[in-house]
N, C-alpha and C positions, 0 to 999 in steps of 0.2 A: 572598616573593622579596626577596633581599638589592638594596641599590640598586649594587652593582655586577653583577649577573649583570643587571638592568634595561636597565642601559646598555649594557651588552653586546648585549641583546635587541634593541634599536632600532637600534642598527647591524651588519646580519648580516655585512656584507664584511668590510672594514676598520678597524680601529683601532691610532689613533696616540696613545702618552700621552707626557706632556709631564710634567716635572717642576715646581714652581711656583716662582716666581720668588728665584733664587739671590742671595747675599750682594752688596752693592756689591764684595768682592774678588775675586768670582769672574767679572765679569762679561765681564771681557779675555776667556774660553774659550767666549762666546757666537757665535754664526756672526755674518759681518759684513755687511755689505750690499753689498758688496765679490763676491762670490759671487753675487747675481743680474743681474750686469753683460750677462750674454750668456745672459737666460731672462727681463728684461722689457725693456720699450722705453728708449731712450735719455732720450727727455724725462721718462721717468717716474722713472726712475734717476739722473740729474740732480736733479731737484726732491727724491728723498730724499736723497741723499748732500754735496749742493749748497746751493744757495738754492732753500726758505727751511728744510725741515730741519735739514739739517748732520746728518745721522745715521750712525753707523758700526757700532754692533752691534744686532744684533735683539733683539727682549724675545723671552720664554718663547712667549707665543701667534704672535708674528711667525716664530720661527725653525719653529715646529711647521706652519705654514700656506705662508708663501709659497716654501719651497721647491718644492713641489707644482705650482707654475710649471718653463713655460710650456701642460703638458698641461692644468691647472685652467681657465684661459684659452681654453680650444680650442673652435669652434664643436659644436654638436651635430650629430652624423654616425649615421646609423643605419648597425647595425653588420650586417656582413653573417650571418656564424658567428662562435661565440665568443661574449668576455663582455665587455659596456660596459666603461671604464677609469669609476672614480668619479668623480662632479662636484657632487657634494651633500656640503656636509658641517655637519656637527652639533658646536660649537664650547664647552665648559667654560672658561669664563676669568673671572678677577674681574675689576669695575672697575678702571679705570687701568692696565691691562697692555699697552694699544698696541695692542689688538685694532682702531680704527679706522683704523689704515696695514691691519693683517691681512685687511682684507674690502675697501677702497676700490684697494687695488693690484690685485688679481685683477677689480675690477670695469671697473677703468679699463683693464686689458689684453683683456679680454673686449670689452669697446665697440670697443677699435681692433680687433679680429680678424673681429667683426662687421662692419664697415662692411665691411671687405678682401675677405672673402667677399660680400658684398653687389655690389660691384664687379665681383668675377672672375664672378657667376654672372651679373649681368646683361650682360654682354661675349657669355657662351658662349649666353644666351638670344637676343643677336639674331645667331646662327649664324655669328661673327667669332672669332677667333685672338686678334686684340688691337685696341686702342682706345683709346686713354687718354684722349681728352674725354668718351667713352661711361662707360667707367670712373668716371672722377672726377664726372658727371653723374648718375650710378647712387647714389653714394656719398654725394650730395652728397643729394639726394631720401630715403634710407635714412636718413641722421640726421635731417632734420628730420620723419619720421613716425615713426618707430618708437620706444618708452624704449630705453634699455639697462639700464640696473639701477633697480630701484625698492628706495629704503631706508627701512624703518618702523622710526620711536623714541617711543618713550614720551610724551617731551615735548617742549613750541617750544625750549624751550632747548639741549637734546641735540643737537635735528633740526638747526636750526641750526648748534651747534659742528660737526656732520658735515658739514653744508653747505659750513662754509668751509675743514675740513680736505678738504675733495675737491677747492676751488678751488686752496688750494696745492699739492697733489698737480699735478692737471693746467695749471699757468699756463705750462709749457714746449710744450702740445700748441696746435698753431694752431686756436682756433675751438671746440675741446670746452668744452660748456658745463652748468654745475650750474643745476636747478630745485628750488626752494624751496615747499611747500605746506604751510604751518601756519594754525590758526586765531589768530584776533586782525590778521592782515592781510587787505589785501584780495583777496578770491576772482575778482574783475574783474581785476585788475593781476598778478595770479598767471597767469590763462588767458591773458591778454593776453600776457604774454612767455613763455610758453609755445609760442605759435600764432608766433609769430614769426622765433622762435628756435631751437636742437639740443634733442635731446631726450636727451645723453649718458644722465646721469644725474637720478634726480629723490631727492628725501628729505621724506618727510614723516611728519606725523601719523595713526595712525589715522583718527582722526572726517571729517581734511580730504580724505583719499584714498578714501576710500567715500562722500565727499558729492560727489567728481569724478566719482567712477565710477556715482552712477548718477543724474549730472543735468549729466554734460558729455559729450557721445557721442564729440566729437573725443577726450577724454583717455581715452574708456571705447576707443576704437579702439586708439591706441597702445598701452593697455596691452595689450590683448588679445594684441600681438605682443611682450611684452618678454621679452627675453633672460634677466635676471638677477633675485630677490628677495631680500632681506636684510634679517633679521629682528633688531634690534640690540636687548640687552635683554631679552631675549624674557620671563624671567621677570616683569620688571617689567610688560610690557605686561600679561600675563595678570592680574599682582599687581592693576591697576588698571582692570581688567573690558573689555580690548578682546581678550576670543576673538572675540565676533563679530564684530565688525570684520574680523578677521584674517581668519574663515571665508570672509566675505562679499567680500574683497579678493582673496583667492587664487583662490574662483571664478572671479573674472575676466581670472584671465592664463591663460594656456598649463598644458596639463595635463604633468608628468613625463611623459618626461626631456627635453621639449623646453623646459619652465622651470630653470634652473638655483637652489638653491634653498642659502642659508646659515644659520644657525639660531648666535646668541652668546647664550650664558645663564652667569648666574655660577653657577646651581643646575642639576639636572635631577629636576624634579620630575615627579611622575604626568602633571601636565596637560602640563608640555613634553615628553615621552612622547608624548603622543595625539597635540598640535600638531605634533610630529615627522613623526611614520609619516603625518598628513594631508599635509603640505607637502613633505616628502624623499621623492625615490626612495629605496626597498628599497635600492639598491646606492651608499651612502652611505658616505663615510666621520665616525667620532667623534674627536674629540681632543681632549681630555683634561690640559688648562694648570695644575689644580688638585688635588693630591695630600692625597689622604685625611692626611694624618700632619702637614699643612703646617700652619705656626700661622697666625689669621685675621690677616686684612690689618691689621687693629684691634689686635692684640694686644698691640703698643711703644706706644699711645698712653694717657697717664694719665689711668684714666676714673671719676669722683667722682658721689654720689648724693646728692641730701637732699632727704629729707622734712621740708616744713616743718613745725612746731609748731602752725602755725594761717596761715589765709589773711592774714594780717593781714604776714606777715614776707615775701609773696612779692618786692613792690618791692624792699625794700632788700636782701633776699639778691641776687637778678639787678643790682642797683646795684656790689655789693661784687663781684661777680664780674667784672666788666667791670671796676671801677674795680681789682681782681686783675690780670687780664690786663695794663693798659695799666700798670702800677708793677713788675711783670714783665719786661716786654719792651720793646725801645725801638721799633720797630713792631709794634704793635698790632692786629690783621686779625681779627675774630668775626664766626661766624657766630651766628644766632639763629634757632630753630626754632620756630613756634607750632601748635598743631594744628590751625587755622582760617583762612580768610582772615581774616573779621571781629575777630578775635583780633589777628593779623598788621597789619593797617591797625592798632585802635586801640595797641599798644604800639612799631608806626614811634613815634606820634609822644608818647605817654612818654615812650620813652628819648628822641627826641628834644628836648625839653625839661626833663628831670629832666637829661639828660647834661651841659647847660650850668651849670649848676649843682654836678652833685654827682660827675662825673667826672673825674679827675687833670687830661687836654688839655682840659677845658671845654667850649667854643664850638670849637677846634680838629677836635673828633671828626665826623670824617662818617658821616652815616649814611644809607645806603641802602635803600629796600625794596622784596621783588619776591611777587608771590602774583597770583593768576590774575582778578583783577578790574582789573588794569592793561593797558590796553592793550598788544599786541605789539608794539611798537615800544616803547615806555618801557621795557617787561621789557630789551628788549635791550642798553638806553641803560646802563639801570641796570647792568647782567650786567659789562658791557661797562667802565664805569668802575670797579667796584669790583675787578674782575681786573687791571686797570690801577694801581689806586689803591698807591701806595706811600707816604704821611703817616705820619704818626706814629702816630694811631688811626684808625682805619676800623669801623665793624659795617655788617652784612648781616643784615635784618630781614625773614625771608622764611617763605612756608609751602612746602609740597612742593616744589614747583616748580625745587629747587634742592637737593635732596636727596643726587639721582643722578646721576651720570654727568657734572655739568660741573666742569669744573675749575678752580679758585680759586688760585691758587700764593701761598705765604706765610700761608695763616688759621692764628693762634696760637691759635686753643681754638673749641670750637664749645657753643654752651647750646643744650640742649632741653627747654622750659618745657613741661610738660603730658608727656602719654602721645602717644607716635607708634603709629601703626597697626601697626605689628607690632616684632618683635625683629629680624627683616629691618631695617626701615625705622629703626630705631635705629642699627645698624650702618653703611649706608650715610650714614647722617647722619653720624656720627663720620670717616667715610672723607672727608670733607670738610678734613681736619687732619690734621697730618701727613707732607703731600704731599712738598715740597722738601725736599733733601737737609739744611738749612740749617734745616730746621720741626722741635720736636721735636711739637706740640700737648699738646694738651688737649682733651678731654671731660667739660661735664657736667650732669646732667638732675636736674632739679628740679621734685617733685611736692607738690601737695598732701595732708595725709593721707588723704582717700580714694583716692588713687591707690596707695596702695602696694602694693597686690597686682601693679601691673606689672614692678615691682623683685623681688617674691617669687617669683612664678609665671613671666614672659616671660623675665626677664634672669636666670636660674640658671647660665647658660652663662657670663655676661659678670663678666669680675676689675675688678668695680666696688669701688671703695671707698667707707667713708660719710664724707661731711662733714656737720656741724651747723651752723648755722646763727651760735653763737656761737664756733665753732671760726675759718671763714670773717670773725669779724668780728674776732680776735684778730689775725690774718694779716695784714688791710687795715692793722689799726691800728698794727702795726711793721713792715711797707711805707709807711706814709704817714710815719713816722718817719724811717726812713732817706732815705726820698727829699727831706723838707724838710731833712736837712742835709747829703744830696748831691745836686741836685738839678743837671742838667746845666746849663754857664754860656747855652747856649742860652734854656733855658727863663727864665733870670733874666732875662737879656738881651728878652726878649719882652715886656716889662710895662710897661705907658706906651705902647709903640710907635704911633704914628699912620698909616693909608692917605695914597695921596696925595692925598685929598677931606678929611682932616683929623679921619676918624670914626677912633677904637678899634680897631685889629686886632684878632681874636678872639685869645684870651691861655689858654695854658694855667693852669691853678688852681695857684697855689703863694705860699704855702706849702698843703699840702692837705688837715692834719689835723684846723683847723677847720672845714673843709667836709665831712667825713668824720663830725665830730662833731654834723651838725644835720643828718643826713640824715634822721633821722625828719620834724624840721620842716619844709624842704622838702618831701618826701613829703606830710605832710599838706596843707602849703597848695597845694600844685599839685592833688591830688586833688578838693579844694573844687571846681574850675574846670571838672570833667570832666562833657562832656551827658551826663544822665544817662540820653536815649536813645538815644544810643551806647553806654554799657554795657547798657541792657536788649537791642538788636541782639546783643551780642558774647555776650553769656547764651545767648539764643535758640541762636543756632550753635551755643554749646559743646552745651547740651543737645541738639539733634540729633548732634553726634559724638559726644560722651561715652554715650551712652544705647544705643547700638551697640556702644560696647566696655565694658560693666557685664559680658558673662561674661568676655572677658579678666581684667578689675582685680578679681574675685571677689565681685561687690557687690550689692544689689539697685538696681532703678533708681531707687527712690523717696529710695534714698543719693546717687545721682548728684544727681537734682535739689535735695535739700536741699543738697548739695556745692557744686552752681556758686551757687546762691543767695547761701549765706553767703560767696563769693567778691566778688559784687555790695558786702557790706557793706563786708568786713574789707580785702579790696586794693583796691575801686575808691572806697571811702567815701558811700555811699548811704545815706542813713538808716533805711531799712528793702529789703526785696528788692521787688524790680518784681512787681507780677502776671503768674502765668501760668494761662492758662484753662485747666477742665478740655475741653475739645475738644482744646488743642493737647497736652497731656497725653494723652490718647483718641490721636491721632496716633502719638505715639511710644511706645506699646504698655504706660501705665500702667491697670494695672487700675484698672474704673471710671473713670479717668480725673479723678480726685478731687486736691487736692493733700494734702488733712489725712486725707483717708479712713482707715479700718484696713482695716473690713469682714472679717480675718482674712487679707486680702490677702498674699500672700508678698513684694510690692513695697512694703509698708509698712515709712516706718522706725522704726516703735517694736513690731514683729515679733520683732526678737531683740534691741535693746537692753537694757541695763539702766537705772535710773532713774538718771537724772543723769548720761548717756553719752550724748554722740553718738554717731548711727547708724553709723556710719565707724568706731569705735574698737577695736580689737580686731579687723576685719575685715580681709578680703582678703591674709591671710598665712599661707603654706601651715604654717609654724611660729613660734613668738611673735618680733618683730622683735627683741626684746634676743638671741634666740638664735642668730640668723642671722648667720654671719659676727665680726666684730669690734667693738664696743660700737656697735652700729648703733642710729643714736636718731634722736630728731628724726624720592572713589569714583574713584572714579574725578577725574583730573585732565582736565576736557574740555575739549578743546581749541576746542571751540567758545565757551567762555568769551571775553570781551572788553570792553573798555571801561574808564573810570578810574569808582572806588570814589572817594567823597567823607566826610569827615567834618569835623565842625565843635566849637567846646565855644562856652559861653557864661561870663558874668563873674563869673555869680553862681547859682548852682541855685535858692537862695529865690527868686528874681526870676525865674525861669525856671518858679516850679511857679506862680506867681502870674498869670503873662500864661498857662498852658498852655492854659487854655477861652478864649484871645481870637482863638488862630491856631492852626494845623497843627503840629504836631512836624514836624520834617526827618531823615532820616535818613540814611544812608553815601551814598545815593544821590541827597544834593540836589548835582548836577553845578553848577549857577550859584554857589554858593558857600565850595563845601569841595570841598579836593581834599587826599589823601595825598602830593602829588609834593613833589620838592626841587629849591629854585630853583638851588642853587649843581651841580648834574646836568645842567644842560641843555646840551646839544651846542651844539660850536659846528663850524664850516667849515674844514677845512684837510686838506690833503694829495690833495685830488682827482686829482694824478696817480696814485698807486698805485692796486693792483687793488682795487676795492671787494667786499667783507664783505660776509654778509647781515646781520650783526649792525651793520655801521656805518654812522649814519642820515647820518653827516654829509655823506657819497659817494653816499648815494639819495637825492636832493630828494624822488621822487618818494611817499616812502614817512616823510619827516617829518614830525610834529604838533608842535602848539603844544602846551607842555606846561602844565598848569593850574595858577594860583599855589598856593602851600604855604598852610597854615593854621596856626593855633596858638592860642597862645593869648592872648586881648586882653592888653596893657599896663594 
């Protein structure tokens, strides 16, 4: 079956296709906002047209959906003869198309039409005409019990931005109120202002709404009676193993057609098929934002590839590309992708300290990190300033958590060091850049050579281009040229400069050719400095992810582990690789479970080598790499996760392998000592009159931490 006769399938009634999102000059002939003046509420139509939108024409999923007001909005009525009018619908849109005004207007008109029946019926329940303290007492009791829409997203971060686009949506409605339930906050202070307060709308996590629902009765009651479900993402959720969830959540509301039920996916794959026909009524409407022929949302943005030569080149290639970026552009905004948390923590704080050093802004560049072992509240802080952040240079050092769906405005390139989880998950990466009209971006990923079956086999689709590693180092070096003899009078002007404590202001690098020229040597001497059981931690991890994706990158697993191993040497400078036991080997499905084994093993890497070949060479390329293209050379995110990740280094490794039998090793997790945060991040107080954000700590006392001193590395 073709995947459009599929689609079809799922929605027997209805369909509405949309074309995808037209040229900036076409966009004057888009419907205006202007047109639902007299189809939804005033305050709600205000708030988009007004303060704090300011909006006048609809995007492609917006003009496809809310016209469908004011009938989409209508309470459920059982129909006498006849056929129901549709109130389900099932929505095709990519990221970024505006689909959250598309699903939060219908839900915030739905609420107020809810409450108004709630009123009238319980008027006509105590055998009265009319009543308006009875009324408004009805109404008043009806919000504070019952949800009206429940919204599930993928991640704290998503949940959140929706959270707070629903509060500027409704800040013209008196009294309507948004609930926030993610994991990494507190589930006391969640219930707490829940029980106290309206129950308009809620937005949450999988993990956190099925941990409500079946160990908070008050929130299992409510839901049992809500109105509205909206499933944001939906492919993602599934991507990231929450059908159960989903299954287990829907059991709990209203069965069709007395739950009203929305369904946003950027795909429609098989399983959002099933998840459809379980959660929509039959008599659904499809719409359809994304046209088969349309080019991907990725496809204007320039996206470059290298495979390095050997692990040994990963620092400074990732150095040059930044140090790229920021001699490029006069703000500078990256993001940084890692495939791990552990990963993620130890290269925050590399860059962070190689940056001062070997980067154009120097001490100038800020750098942020976000991945699921930080508390939620610091995610937020962090989220929160770097979106803000308008400097000169900025990066954002982050694992998944930041992938999809939030919005960064201004990031000029995005790097993804390692393999990401799918060719999906590549793409939405990329989609991170781009954004503003004023952005053109940049894209680009960088693997090791056993990685490069993901570039051969995943990314066939993607108009990757290759970079080399001494191509990239050609580039830096007549950028570092011009900029030391045009270098803005600012930047000259910055040198010497004194605080007003009489200490050094951080100084951009310049001239910055010398410093460009001894990046090896910094590389190495910082390396020296690095605990070396923090890299055997960051090993660990990798081999748990990497050794799951070996049939993707086309490899045996016993190449993976030789792979990350010599990663340990050549980029982290270790003088030999960490032991790894055969049990924990045994674990992750190495035959025997041996590290040297052969035994005739097919996860042996000297199986198909040749003598004097690494096991990696030659592999994982569906065709020889010189031929592919153009001289080409060279689980889930759970939201129950929480807490601050600690790491630390020491002054000297030899002195550290000398004391190791006198004490304990420490690891990410000794909290008393090491911590990933950044002290120039920390929130400060102001503006407490406006409407407070769930994302802004500064306006919740009641939800700020002390943020942990940064670490680094001894003087």
């Amino acid at each position: 079956m073709s995947e459009e006769a599929a689609l079809k399938e799922t929605a027997n009634s209805q369909q509405v296709t949309e074309p995808s999102t037209l040229p900036e000059a076409e966009e004057v002939d888009r419907a205006s906002f202007a047109s639902l003046k007299d189809k939804i509420s005033l305050p709600t139509w205000t708030a988009i047209t007004e303060k704090p939108f300011h909006l006048k024409t609809m995007s492609p999923v917006q003009e496809a959906v809310l016209p469908l007001l004011p009938q989409l909005a209508e309470p459920f009525v059982e129909a006498g003869t006849g056929k129901r009018p549709a109130r389900d619908l099932l929505v095709r849109a990519k990221t970024g198309t505006g689909k959250t005004l598309a699903f939060l207007v219908p839900a915030v008109e739905a609420r107020l039409k809810a409450i108004e029946a709630a009123g009238n019926q319980g008027v006509q329940d105590a055998g009265l005409v009319q009543d308006k303290k009875l009324e408004v007492r009805v109404q008043r009791v009806y919000a504070r019990t019952q949800i009206g829409t429940i919204i599930i997203s993928p991640t704290r971060e998503l949940a959140t931005q929706i959270a707070n686009e629903a509060m500027r949506l409704t800040q013209h409605h008196d009294g309507f109120e948004v609930r926030l339930f993610i994991g990494g906050a507190s589930k006391v202070r969640q219930m707490r202002d829940f029980m106290k307060g309206r129950r308009d709308i809620v937005v949450g996590t999988p993990g956190r709404l099925r941990d409500l629902l079946e160990n908070e009765p008050e929130f299992t009651k409510a839901a049992s009676q809500a109105n509205m479900l909206v499933l944001d993402e939906a492919d993602t959720l599934l991507d990231m193993g929450f059908r159960d969830d989903l299954e287990a959540i829907i059991n709990y509301m209203p069965k069709q057609p007395l739950r009203q039920t929305f369904m946003f996916s950027a795909t429609v794959s098989t399983e959002i098929r099933q998840i459809a026909r379980a959660a929509l009524d039959k008599n659904h409407v499809f719409i359809d934002c994304v046209s088969d022929d349309a080019p991907p949302t990725h496809a204007h943005i320039p996206q470059y590839h290298t495979v390095l030569p050997n692990a040994g080149e990963q620092l400074p290639h990732l150095l040059r590309l930044l140090a790229h970026d920021q001699l490029t552009n006069e703000k500078s905004k990256i993001i940084m992708f890692l495939p791990t948390t552990k990963m993620t923590q130890l290269f925050a704080t590399v860059i962070r300290q190689l940056g001062a050093t070997c980067l154009p802004s120097g001490k100038q560049t800020k750098i942020f990190e976000i991945h699921s072992k930080r508390s939620q509240a610091l995610r937020d802080n962090t989220s929160r300033d770097f979106r803000n952040d308008k400097s000169r240079a900025s990066i954002l050092i982050s694992s998944d958590v930041s992938a999809r769906g939030i919005d960064y405005p201004g990031v000029t390139r995005v790097i993804q060091v390692g393999v990401p989880t799918s060719s999906d998950q590549y793409i939405h990466r990329v989609g991170r850049t781009g954004r503003g009209m004023n952005t053109v971006g940049r894209a680009d990923i960088v693997l090791l050579p056993w990685e490069v079956g993901f570039v051969t086999w995943q990314l066939t689709h993607i108009p990757l281009k290759p970079l080399t590693t001494n191509e990239l180092k050609k580039q830096v070096t007549e950028l570092a040229k011009t900029y030391d003899a045009t270098a803005p009078l600012e930047v000259k002007e910055q040198r010497n400069v004194l605080d007003r404590r009489g200490y050094p202001m951080p100084q951009p690098i310049w001239p910055y050719s010398p410093a460009h020229e001894k990046f090896n040597e910094s590389i190495t001497s910082f390396v020296e400095k690095i605990d070396e059981e923090a890299v055997k931690e960051v090993m660990m991890s990798n081999l748990g992810y990497y050794i799951g994706r070996s049939g993707d990158l086309r490899v045996q697993r016993n190449v993976v582990v030789e792979g990350v191993k010599d990663w340990t040497v050549k980029t982290m400078g270790l003088p030999a690789p960490p032991y790894v036991s055969p049990a924990f080997l045994a674990k992750l499905g190495l035959a025997g479970g041996g590290e040297g084994r052969n035994n005739g093993s097919r996860d042996s890497p000297s199986s198909f080598s040749r003598p004097g070949q690494r096991s990696w060479e030659g592999r994982g390329s569906q065709r020889s790499w010189e031929g592919r293209g153009s001289q080409r050379s060279d689980r889930r995110s759970d939201d129950r996760e929480r807490g601050d990740s600690r790491g630390r280094f020491t002054n000297d490794r030899h002195d550290r392998r000398q004391q190791s039998s006198e004490r304990d090793r420490h690891s990410f997790s000794d909290r008393d000592q090491r911590s990933f945060s950044d002290r120039d991040q920390r929130p400060q107080f102001s503006e407490r009159d406006r409407r407070p954000q769930f994302s802004d700590r500064r306006q919740q006392p009641y939800e700020r931490e002390r943020r942990p001193r940064s670490f680094g590395v001894a003087e």
